[in-house]
C-alpha positions as a LaTeX table, in Angstrom:
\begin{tabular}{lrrr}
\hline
Residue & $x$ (\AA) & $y$ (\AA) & $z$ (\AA) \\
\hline
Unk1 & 0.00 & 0.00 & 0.00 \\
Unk2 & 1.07 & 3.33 & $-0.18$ \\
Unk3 & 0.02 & 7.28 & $-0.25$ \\
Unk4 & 1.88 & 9.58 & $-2.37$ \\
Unk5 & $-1.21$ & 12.09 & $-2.65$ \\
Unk6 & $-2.09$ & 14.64 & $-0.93$ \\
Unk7 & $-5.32$ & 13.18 & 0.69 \\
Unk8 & $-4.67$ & 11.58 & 4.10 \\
Unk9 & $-7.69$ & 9.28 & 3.99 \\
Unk10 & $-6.83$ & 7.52 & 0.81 \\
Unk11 & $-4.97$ & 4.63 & 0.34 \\
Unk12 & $-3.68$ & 3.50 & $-2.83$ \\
Unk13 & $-3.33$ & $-0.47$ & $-3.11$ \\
Unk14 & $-1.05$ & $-0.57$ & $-5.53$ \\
Unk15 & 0.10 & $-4.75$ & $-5.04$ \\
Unk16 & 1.36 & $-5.82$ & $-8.67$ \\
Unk17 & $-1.31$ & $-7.98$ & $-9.32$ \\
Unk18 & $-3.46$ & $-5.29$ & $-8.55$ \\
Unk19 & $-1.46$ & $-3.17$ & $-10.91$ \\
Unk20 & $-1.21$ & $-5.89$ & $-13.67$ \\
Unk21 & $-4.85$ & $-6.62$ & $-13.88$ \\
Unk22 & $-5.82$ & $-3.02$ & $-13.94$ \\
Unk23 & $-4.10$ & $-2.38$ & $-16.81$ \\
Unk24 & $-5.63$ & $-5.03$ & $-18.38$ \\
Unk25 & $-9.05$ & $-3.66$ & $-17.21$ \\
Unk26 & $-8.27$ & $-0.24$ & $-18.81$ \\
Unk27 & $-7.55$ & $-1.99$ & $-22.11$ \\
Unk28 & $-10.48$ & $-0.83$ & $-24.42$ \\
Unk29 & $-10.25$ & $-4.47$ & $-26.11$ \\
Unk30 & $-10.69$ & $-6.17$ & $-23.20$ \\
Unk31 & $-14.24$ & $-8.41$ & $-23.78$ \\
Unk32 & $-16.84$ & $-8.14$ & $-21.28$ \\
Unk33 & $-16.28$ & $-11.29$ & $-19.81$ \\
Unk34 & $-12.65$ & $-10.83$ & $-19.38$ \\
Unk35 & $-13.49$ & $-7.06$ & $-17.92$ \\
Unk36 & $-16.20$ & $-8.62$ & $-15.45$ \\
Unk37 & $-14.07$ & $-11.51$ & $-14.31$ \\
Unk38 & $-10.66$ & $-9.25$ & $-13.41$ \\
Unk39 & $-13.46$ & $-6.20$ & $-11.81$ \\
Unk40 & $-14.25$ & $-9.57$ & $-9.38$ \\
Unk41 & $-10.18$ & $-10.59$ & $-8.73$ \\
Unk42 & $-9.00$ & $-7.09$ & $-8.28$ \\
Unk43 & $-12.23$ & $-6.45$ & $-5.88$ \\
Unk44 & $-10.79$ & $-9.73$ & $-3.91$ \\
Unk45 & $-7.48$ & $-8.74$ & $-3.56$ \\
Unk46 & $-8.32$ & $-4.97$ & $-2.39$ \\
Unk47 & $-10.75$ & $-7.14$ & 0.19 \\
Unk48 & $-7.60$ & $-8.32$ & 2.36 \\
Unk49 & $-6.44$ & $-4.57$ & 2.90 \\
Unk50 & $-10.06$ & $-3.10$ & 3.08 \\
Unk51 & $-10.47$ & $-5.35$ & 6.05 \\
Unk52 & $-7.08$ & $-4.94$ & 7.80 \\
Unk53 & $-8.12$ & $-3.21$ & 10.88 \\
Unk54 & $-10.90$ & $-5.38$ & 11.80 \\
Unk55 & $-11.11$ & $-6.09$ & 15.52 \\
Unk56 & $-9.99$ & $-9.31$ & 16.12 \\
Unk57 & $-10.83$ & $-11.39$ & 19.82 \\
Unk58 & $-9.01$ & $-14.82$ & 20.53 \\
Unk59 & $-10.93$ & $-18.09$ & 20.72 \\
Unk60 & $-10.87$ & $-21.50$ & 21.52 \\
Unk61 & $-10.26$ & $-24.38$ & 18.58 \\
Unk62 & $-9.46$ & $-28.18$ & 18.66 \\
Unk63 & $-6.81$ & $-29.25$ & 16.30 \\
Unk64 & $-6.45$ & $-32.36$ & 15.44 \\
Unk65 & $-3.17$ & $-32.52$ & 18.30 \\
Unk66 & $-4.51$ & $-30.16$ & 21.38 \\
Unk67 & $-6.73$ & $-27.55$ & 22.15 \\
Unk68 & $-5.62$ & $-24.01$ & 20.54 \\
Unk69 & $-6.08$ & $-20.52$ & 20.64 \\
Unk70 & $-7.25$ & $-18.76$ & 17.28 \\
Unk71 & $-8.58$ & $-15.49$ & 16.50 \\
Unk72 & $-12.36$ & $-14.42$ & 15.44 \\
Unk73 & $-13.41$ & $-11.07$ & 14.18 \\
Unk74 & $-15.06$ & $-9.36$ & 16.93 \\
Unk75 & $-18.90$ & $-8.29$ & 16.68 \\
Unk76 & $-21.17$ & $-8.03$ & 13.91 \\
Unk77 & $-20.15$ & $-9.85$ & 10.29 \\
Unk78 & $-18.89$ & $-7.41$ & 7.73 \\
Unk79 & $-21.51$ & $-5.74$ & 5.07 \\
Unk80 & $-21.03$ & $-5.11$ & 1.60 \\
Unk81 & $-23.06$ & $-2.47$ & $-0.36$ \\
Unk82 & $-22.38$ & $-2.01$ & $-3.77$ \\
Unk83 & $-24.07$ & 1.51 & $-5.04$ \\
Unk84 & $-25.51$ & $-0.42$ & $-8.38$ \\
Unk85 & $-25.17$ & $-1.13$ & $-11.01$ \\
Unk86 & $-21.68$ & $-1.34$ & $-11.27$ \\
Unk87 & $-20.99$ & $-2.09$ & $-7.48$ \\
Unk88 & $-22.34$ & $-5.11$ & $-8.19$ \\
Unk89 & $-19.35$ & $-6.33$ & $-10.01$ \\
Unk90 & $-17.17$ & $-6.22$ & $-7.07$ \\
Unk91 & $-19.66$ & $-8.14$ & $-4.52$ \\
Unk92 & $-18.89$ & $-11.83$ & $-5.45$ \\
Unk93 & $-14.93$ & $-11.36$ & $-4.80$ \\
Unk94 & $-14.90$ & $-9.96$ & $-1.63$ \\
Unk95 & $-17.91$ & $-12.74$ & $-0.95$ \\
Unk96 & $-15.73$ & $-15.45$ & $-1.48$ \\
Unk97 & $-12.95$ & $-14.25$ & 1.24 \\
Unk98 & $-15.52$ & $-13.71$ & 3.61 \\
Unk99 & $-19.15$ & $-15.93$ & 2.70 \\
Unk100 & $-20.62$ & $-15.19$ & 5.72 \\
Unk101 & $-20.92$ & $-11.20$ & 5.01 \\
Unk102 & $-24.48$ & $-9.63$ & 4.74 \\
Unk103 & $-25.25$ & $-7.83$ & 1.44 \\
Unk104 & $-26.89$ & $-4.12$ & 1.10 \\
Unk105 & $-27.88$ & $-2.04$ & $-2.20$ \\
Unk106 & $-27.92$ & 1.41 & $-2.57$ \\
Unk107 & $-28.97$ & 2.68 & $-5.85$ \\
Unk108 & $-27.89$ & 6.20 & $-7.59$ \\
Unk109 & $-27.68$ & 7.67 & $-10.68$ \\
Unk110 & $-25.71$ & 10.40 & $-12.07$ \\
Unk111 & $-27.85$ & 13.32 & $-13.56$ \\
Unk112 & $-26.31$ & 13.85 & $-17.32$ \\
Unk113 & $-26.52$ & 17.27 & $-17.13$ \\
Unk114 & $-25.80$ & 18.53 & $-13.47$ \\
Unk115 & $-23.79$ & 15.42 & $-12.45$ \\
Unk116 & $-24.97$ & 15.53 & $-9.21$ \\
Unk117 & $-26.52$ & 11.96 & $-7.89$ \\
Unk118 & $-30.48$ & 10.73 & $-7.77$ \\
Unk119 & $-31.00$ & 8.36 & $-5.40$ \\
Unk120 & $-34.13$ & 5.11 & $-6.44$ \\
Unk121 & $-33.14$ & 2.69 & $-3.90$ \\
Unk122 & $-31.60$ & 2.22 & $-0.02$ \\
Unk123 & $-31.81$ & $-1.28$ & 1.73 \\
Unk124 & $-28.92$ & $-2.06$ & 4.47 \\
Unk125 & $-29.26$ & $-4.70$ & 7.90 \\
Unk126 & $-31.08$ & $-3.09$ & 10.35 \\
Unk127 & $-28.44$ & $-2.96$ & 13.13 \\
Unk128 & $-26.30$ & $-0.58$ & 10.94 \\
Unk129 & $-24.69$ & 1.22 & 13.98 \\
Unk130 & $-23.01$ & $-2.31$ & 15.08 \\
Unk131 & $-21.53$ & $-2.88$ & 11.85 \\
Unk132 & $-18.83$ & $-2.66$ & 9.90 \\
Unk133 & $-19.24$ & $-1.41$ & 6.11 \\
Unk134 & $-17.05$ & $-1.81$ & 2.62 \\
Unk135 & $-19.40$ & 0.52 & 0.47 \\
Unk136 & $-18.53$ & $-0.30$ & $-3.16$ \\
Unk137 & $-18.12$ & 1.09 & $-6.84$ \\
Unk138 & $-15.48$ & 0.77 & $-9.50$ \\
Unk139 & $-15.63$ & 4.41 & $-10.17$ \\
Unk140 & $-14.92$ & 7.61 & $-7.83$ \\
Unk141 & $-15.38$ & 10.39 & $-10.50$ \\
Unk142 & $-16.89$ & 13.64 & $-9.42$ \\
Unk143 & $-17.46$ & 12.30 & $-5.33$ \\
Unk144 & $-21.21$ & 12.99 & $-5.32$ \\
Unk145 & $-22.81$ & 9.54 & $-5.73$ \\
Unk146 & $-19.93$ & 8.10 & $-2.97$ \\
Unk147 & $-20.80$ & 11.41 & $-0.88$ \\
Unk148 & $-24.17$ & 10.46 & $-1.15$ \\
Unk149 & $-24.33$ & 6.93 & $-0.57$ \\
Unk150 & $-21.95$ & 7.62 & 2.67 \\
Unk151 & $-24.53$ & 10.02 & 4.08 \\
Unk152 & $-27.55$ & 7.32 & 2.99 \\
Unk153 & $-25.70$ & 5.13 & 5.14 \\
Unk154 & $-25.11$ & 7.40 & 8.24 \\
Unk155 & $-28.77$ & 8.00 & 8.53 \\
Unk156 & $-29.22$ & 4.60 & 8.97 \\
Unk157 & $-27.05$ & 4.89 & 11.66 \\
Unk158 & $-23.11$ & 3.40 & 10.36 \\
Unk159 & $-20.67$ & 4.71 & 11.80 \\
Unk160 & $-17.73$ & 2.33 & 10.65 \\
Unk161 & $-17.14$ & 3.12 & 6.86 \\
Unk162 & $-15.15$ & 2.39 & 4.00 \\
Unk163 & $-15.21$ & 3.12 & 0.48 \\
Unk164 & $-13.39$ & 0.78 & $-1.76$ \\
Unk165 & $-13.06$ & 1.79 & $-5.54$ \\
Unk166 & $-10.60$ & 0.71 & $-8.51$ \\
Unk167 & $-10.03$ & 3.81 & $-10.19$ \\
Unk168 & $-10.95$ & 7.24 & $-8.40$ \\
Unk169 & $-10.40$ & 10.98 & $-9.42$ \\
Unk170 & $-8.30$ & 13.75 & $-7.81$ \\
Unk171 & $-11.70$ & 15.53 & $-7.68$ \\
Unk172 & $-13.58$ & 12.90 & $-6.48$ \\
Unk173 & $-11.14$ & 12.19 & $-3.56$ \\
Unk174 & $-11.39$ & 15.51 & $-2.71$ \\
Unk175 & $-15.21$ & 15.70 & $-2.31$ \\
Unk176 & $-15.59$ & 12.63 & $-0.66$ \\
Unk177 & $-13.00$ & 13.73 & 2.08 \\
Unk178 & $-14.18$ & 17.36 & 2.18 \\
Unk179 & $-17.13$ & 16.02 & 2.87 \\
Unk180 & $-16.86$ & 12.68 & 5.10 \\
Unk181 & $-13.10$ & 13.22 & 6.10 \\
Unk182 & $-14.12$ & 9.99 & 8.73 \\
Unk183 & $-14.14$ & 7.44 & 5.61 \\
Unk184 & $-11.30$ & 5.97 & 4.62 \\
Unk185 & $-11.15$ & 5.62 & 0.80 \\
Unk186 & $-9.05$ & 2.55 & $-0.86$ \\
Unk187 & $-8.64$ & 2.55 & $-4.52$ \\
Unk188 & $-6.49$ & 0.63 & $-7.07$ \\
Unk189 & $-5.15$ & 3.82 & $-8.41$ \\
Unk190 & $-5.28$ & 7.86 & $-8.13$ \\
Unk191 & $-5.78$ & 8.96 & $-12.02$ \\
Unk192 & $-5.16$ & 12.29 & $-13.45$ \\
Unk193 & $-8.47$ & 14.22 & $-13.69$ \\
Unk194 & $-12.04$ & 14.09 & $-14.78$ \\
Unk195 & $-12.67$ & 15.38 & $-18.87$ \\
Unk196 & $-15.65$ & 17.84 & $-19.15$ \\
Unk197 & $-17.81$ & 15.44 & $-18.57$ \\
Unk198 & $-17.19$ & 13.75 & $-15.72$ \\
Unk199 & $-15.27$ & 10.87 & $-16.81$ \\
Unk200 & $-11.74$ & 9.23 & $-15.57$ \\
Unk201 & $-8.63$ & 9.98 & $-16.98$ \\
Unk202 & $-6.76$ & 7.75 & $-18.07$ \\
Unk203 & $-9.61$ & 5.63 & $-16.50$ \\
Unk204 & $-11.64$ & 2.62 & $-17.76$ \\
Unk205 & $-14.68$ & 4.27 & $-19.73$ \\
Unk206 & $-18.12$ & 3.50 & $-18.11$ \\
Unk207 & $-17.51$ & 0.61 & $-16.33$ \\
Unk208 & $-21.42$ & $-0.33$ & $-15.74$ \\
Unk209 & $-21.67$ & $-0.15$ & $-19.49$ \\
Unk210 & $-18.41$ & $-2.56$ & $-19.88$ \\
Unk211 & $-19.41$ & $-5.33$ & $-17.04$ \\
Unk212 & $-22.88$ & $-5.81$ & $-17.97$ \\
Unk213 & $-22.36$ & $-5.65$ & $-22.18$ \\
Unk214 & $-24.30$ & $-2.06$ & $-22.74$ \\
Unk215 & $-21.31$ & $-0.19$ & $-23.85$ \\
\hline
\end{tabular}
């Protein structure tokens, strides 16, 4: 991992299979298949440092030998929300590292013309204040649909946040931490700047359109 930004609360994950397969990602020839299957691995691999400071509490096991102590993460099981559509391309990864986690759905839309985020659809566990959230999307462009799902999210009462992406924006950063500066943001890689319409640079083009074949 490493930070050579200018944004304390982002962390750039920048393992070289991380960095291999996003390069492959950003390849415009890269079939939709291919681009859904390596949205899935890189999601995985982010997963292990997403997670890192997760309270752990010992426990009891039987080995085969003796009795041992292990460790158990402490509290509530971990929840995933993807903000869809394209969050949705990261859930099954991180699902197979941890099985057990529950899955929410937040649903937003960018507005063509003001690029500001419309909300359709909110549905997280109950207990939200006792658990412990990985709020998802490939993308982290202008910061308002990640500022928005983040502040979705504290209504229902989260307080433990993080927002995992694969690409993000100077810009977006900026919003996001300007305006929850309590969320820790974890991305694949820190691109250049958004074009005049709102898009990644370098970046990956839309990447709902590439994982679900509507480009």
């Amino acid at each position: 991992m490493s930070q050579p930004h200018d944004f304390p609360s982002l962390t750039i994950v920048d393992h070289p299979l991380v960095r291999h397969k996003l390069t492959l990602l950003r390849d415009r020839a890269t079939p939709t298949k291919l681009f859904k299957e390596l949205v899935d691995e890189i999601a995985m691999l982010m997963a292990y440092e997403a997670t890192r400071d997760l309270i752990l509490e010992p426990v009891g096991v039987e080995t085969p030998l003796e009795h041992a102590t292990g460790w158990a993460v402490r509290g509530k099981k971990l929840t995933l929300v993807p903000i869809l559509r394209a969050g949705l391309g990261m859930v099954e990864g991180i699902l197979r590292l941890m099985p057990s986690a529950r899955v929410g759905h937040i649903g937003l839309y960018r507005d063509h013309d003001t690029l500001e985020p419309v909300d359709y659809y909110f549905k997280v566990p109950g207990d939200a204040s006792e658990r412990d959230f990985l709020l998802l999307d490939p993308m982290l462009a202008t910061g308002g649909s990640a500022a928005a799902a983040v502040s979705s999210l504290k209504r229902a009462g989260a307080t433990r946040i993080r927002f995992l992406c694969l690409v993000a924006a100077p810009e977006g950063v900026a919003r996001l931490t300007r305006e929850h500066p309590d969320v820790p943001v974890l991305a694949a890689s820190l691109d250049r700047e958004l074009n005049e319409h709102g898009y990644i640079l370098p970046g990956l083009g839309d990447a709902g359109d590439r994982l679900f074949g509507t480009r």
